[in-house]
C-alpha positions in Angstrom: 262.5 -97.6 233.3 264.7 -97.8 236.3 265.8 -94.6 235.9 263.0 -93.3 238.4 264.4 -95.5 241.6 267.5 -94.9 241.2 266.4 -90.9 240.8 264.4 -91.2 244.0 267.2 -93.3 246.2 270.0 -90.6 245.5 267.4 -87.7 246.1 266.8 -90.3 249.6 270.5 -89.8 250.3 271.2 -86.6 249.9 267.9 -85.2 252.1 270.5 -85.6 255.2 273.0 -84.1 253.9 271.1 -81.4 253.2 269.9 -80.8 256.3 273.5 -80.6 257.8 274.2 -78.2 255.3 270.9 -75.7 256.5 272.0 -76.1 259.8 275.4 -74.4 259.2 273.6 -71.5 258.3 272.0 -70.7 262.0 273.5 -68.2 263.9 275.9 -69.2 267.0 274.5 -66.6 269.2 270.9 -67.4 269.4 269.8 -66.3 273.3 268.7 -69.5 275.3 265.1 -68.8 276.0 264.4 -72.2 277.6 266.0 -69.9 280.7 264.7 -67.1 280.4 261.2 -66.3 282.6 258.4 -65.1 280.2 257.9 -61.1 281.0 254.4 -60.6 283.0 251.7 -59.5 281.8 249.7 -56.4 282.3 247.9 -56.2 285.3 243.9 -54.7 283.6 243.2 -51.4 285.1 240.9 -51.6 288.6 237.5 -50.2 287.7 236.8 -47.5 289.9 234.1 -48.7 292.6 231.1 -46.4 292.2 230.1 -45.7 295.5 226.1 -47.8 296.5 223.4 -44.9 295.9 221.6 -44.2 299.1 217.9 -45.1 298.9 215.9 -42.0 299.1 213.0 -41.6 301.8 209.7 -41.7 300.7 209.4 -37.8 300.7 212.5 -37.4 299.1 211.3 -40.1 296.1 208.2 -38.0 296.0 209.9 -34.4 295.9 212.1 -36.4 293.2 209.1 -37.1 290.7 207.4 -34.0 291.6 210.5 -32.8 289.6 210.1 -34.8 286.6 206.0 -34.3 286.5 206.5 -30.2 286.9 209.1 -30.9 283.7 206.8 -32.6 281.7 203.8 -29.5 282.2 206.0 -27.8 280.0 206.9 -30.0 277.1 204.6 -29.7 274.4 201.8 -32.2 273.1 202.2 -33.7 277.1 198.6 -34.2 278.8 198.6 -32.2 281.2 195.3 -33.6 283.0 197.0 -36.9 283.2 200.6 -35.2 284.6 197.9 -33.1 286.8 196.3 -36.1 288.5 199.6 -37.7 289.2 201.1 -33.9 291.0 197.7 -34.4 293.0 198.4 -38.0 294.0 201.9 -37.1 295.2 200.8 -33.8 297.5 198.1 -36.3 298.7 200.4 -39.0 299.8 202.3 -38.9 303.4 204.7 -41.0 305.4 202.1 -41.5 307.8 198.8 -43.7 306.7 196.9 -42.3 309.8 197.7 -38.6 308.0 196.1 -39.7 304.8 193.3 -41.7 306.3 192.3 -38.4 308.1 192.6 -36.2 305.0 190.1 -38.5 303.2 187.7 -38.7 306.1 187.8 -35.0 306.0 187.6 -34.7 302.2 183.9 -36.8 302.8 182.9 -34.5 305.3 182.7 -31.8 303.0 181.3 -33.7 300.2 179.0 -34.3 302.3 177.9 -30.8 303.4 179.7 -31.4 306.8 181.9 -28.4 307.1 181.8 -28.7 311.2 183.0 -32.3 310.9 185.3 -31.8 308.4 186.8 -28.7 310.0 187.1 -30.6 313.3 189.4 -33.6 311.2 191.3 -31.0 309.7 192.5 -29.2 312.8 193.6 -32.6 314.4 195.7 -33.0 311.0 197.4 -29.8 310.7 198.3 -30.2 314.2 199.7 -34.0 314.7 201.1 -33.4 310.8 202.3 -29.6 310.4 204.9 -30.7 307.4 201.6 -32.2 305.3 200.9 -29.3 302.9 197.9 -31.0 301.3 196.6 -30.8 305.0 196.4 -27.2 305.1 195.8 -26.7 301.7 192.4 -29.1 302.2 191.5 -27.0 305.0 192.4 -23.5 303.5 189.5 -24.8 300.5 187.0 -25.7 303.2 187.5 -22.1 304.7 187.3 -20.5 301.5 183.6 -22.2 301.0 182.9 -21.4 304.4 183.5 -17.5 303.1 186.3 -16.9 306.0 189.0 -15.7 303.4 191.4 -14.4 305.6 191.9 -18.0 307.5 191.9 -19.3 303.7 194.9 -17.3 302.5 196.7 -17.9 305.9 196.5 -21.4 305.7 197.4 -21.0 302.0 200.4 -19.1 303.1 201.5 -22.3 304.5 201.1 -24.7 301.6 202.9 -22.1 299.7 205.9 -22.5 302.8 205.9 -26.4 302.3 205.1 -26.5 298.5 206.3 -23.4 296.5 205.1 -24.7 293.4 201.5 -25.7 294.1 199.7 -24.1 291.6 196.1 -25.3 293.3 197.2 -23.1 296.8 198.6 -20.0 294.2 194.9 -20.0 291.9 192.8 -20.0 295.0 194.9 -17.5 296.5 193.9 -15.3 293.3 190.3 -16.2 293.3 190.1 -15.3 296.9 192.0 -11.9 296.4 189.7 -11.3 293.3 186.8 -11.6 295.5 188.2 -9.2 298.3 188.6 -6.5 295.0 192.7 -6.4 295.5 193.1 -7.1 292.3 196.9 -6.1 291.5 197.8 -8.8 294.3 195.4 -11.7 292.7 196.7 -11.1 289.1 199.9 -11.6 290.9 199.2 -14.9 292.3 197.4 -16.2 289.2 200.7 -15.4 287.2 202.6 -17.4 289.8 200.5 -20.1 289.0 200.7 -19.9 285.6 204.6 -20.0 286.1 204.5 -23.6 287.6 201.6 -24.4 285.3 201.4 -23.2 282.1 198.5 -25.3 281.4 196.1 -23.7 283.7 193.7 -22.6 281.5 191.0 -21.3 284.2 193.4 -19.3 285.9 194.7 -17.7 282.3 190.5 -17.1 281.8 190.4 -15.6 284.9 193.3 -12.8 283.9 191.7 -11.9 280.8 188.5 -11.4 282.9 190.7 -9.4 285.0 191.9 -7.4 282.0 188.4 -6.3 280.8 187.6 -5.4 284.3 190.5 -3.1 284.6 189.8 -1.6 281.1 185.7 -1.3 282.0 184.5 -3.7 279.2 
């Protein structure tokens, strides 16, 4: 049974040797990379710097979601009363609190069956506020109950100036050339309302009650 030491004391002795014989085999040539500097590494790609967005000015944010609500009157299954009220709100709004305070003192005068009052407000608006289309369009619908259509549509020409696409301005232009029998000119302007409104459904009524009247039904 000593076999197994003495195995394992000459398999001891020969480990060095070995080792001196493995280390013959390396190559003489091997670079010295202690020396040698590690190459540098890639340097990531700079980002490109977006430049800061410029805030918009309040009529430039509005004019910005007027664009988005206009886009939504055409989409299908959309309410368009809601996208409506919110197109009102924006036309309503100004820079200038003093404008808006004066449109809605004028907008009581005539619910309250003071068109002299309410025409008074108005011209102080248009004139300290010429850029406020809802200013002139608010006056061109008092004129038009007042039955002085040709101060109506001239106003009206104004919000049309300032706000192409109000489709309010472009129907009562219609009704009031309806009413003065040029009817060529107020199926044009109801068409242009329908353009910017598809959903107008009064103003699409009030062609085909145009049609029968052209055709004598």
């Amino acid at each position: 049974m000593r076999i197994l030491p003495i195995l394992a004391a000459l398999l001891c002795l020969s480990l060095p040797a070995i080792a001196d014989e493995d280390h013959e085999f390396l190559p003489d040539d091997l670079p010295d990379l202690a020396g040698e500097a590690a190459p540098p590494l890639p340097e990531p790609e700079a980002k490109p710097v977006e430049p800061a967005k410029r805030e918009l000015k309040p009529a430039e944010a509005r004019a910005e979601q007027l664009d988005i609500l206009f886009a939504h009157l055409r989409k299908p299954g959309v309410s368009s009363e809601t996208v409506e009220r919110k197109i009102w709100s924006l036309w309503q709004a100004s820079d200038s609190p003093t404008a808006e305070i004066l449109l809605r003192q004028a907008s009581r005068a005539i619910e309250d069956r003071a068109p002299a009052e309410a025409l008074s407000i108005l011209d102080r608006l248009v004139g300290a506020y010429p850029e406020y289309a809802e200013a002139w369009n608010k006056r061109a619908t008092l004129y038009f109950m007042m039955k002085r259509y040709d101060q109506a549509l001239k106003d009206i020409d104004k919000v049309i100036e300032l706000e192409p696409r109000h489709f309010g301005a472009l129907a009562g232009r219609g009704m009031i050339l309806e009413r003065q029998k040029k009817y060529s000119a107020a199926r044009a302007a109801y068409e242009e309302a329908i353009a910017v409104n598809p959903t107008l459904e009064q103003v699409k009524d009030a062609l085909k009650e145009l049609d029968r009247f052209e055709q004598g039904i």
